[in-house]
DRENDO-1510 file (C-alpha; in Angstrom, 1 decimal, always signed):
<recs>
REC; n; res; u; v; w
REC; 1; UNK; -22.8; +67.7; +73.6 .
REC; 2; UNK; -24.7; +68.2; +70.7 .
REC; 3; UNK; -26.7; +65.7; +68.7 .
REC; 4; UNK; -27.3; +66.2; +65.4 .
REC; 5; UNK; -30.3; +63.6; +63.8 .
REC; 6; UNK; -28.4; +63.2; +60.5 .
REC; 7; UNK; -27.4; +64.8; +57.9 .
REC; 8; UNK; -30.1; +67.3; +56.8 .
REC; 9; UNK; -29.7; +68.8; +60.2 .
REC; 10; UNK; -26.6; +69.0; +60.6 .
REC; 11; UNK; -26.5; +70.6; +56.9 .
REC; 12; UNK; -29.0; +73.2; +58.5 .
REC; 13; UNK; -26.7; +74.1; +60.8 .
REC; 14; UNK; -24.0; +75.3; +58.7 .
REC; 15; UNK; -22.2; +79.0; +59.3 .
REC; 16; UNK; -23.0; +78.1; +63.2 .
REC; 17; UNK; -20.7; +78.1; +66.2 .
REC; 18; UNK; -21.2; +74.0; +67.5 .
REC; 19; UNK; -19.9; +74.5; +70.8 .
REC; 20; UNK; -16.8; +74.2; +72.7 .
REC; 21; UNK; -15.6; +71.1; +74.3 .
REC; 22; UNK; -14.3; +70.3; +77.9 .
REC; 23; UNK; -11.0; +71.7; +78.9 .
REC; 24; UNK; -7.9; +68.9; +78.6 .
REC; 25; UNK; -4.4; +69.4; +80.8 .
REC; 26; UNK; -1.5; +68.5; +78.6 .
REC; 27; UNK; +0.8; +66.9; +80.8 .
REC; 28; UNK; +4.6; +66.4; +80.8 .
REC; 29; UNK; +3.8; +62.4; +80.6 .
REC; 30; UNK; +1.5; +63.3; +77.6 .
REC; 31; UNK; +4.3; +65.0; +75.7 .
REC; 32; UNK; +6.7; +62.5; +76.3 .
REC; 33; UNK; +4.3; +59.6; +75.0 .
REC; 34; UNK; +3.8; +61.5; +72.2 .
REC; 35; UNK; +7.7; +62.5; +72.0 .
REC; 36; UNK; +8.1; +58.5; +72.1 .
REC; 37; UNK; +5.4; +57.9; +69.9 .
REC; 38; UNK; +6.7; +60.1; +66.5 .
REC; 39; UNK; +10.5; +60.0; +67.4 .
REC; 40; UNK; +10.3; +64.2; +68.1 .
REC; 41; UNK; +12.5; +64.6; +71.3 .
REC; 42; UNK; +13.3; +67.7; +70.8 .
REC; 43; UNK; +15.0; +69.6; +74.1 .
REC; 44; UNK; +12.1; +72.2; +74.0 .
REC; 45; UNK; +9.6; +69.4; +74.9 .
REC; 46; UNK; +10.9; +67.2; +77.2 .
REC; 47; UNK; +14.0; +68.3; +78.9 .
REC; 48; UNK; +11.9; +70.4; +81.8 .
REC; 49; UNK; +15.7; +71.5; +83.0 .
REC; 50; UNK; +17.0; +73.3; +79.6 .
REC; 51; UNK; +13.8; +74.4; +79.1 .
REC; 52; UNK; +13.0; +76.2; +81.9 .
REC; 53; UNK; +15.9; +78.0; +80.6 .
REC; 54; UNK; +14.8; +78.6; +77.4 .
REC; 55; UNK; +12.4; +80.9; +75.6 .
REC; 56; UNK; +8.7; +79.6; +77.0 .
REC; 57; UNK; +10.4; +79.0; +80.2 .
REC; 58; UNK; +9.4; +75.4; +80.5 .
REC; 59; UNK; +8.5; +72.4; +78.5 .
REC; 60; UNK; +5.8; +73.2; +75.8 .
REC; 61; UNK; +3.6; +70.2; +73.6 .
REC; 62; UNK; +4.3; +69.1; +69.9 .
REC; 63; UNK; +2.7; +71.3; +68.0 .
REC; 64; UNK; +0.8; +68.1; +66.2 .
REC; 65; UNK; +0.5; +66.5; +69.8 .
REC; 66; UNK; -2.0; +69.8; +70.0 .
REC; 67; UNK; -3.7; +68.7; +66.6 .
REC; 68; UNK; -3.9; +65.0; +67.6 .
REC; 69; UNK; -5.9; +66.3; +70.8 .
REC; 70; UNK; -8.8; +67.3; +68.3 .
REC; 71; UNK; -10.2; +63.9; +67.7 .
REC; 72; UNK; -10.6; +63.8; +71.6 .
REC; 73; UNK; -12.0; +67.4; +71.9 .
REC; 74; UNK; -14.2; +67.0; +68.9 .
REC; 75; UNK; -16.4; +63.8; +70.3 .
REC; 76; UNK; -17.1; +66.2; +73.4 .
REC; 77; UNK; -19.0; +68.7; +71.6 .
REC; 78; UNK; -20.9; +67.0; +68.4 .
REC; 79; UNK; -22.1; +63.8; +66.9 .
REC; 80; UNK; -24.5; +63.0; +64.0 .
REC; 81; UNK; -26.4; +60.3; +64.5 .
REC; 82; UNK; -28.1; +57.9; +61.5 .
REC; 83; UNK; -24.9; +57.6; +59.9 .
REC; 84; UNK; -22.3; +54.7; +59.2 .
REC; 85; UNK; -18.8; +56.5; +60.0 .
REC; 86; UNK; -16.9; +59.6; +59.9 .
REC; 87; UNK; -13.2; +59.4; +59.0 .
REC; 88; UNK; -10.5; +61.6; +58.9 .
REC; 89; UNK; -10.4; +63.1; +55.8 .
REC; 90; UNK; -7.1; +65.3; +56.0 .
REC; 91; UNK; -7.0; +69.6; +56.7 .
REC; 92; UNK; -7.0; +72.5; +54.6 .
REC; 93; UNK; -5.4; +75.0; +56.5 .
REC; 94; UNK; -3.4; +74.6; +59.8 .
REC; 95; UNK; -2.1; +76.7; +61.9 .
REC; 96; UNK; -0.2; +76.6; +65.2 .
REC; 97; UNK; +0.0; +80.9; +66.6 .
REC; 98; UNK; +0.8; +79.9; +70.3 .
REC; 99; UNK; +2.7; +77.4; +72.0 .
REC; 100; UNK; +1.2; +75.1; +74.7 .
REC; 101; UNK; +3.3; +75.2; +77.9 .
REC; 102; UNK; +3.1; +71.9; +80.0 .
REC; 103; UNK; +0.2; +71.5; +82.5 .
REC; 104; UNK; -1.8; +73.9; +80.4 .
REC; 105; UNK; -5.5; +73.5; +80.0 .
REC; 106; UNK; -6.4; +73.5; +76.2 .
REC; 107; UNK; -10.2; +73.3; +74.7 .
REC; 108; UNK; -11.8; +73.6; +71.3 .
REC; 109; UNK; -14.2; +75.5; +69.9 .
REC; 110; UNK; -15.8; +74.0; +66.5 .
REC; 111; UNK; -17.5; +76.1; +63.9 .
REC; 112; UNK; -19.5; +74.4; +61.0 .
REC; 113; UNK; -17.9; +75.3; +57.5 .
REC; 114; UNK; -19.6; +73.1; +54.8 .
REC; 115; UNK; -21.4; +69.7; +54.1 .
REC; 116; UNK; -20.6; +68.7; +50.6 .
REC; 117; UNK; -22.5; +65.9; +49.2 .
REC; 118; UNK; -20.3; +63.5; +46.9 .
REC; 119; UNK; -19.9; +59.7; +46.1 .
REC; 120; UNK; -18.1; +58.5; +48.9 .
REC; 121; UNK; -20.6; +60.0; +51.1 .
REC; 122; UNK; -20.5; +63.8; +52.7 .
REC; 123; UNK; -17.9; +65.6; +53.1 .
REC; 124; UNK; -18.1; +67.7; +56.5 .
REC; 125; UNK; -15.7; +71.0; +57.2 .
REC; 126; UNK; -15.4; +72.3; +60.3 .
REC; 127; UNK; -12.8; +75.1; +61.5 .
REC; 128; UNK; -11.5; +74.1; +64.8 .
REC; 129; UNK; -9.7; +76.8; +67.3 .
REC; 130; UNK; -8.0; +74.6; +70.2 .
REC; 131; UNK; -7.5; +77.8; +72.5 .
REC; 132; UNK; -5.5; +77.9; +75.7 .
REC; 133; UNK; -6.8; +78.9; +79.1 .
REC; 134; UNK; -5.9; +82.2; +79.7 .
REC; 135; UNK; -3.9; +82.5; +76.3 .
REC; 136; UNK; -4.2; +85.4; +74.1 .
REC; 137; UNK; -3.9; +83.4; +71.4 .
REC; 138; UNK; -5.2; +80.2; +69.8 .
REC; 139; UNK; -2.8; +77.4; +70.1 .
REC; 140; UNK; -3.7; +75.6; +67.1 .
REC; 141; UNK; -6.3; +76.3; +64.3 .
REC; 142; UNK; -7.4; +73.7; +61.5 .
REC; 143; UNK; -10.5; +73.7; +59.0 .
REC; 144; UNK; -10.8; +70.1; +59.6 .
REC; 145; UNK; -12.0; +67.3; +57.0 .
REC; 146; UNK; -14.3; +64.8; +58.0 .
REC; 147; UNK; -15.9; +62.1; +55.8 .
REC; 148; UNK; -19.4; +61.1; +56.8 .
REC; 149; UNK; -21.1; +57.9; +55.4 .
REC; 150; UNK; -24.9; +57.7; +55.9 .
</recs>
């Protein structure tokens, strides 16, 4: 974890890698939650029997059920400390280039984009690879929006 004292350091740390957080199993009880959750029951995520059949030859996670893991994988590797909040401020570019099969182990790595001082208070972009063990390629990838309130 790494801690930054506010918002001038973490402003001098721009164009840096952060770090990577822990790695997180995505399991078939996690998909259908999430399955339950936004209504998406889709066979390819939670029929195990069809999909072992079809094309990733067993169930794989919502594409947003791998963004909604960055929250999670994001408190692992940084905070910023002297301020108010940080909310979610939305995404600029997302990208999902690989699948997540069930019982895979998925991690992020965060690199710092900008810190933009405005009224509200900073905004804070960070591009975020979530990257699957042993995968090729990234599962999901996001320049991520964060508002920060000193």
């Amino acid at each position: 974890m790494r801690t930054f004292d506010g918002i001038a350091e973490l402003e001098a740390a721009v164009g840096s890698h952060v770090g990577y957080s822990e790695w997180h199993t995505v399991t078939q009880a996690q998909i259908n939650a999430f399955a339950d959750a936004t209504g998406d029951h889709q066979w390819i995520h939670i029929d195990t029997e069809k999909a072992a059949n079809g094309p990733f030859g067993t169930t794989i996670a919502h594409g947003y059920l791998t963004l909604s893991l960055v929250p999670l994988l994001v408190a692992q590797v940084y905070r910023v400390e002297g301020v108010r909040m940080a909310v979610n401020y939305g995404a600029n570019k997302l990208r999902f280039p690989a699948p997540v099969p069930v019982d895979s182990k998925v991690r992020a790595g965060i690199e710092l984009v900008s810190v933009v001082a405005g009224a509200a208070g900073h905004l804070v972009t960070t591009k975020i690879v979530i990257e699957t063990e042993g995968g090729d390629k990234p599962a999901c990838v996001v320049e991520s929006l964060t508002l920060v309130v000193v």
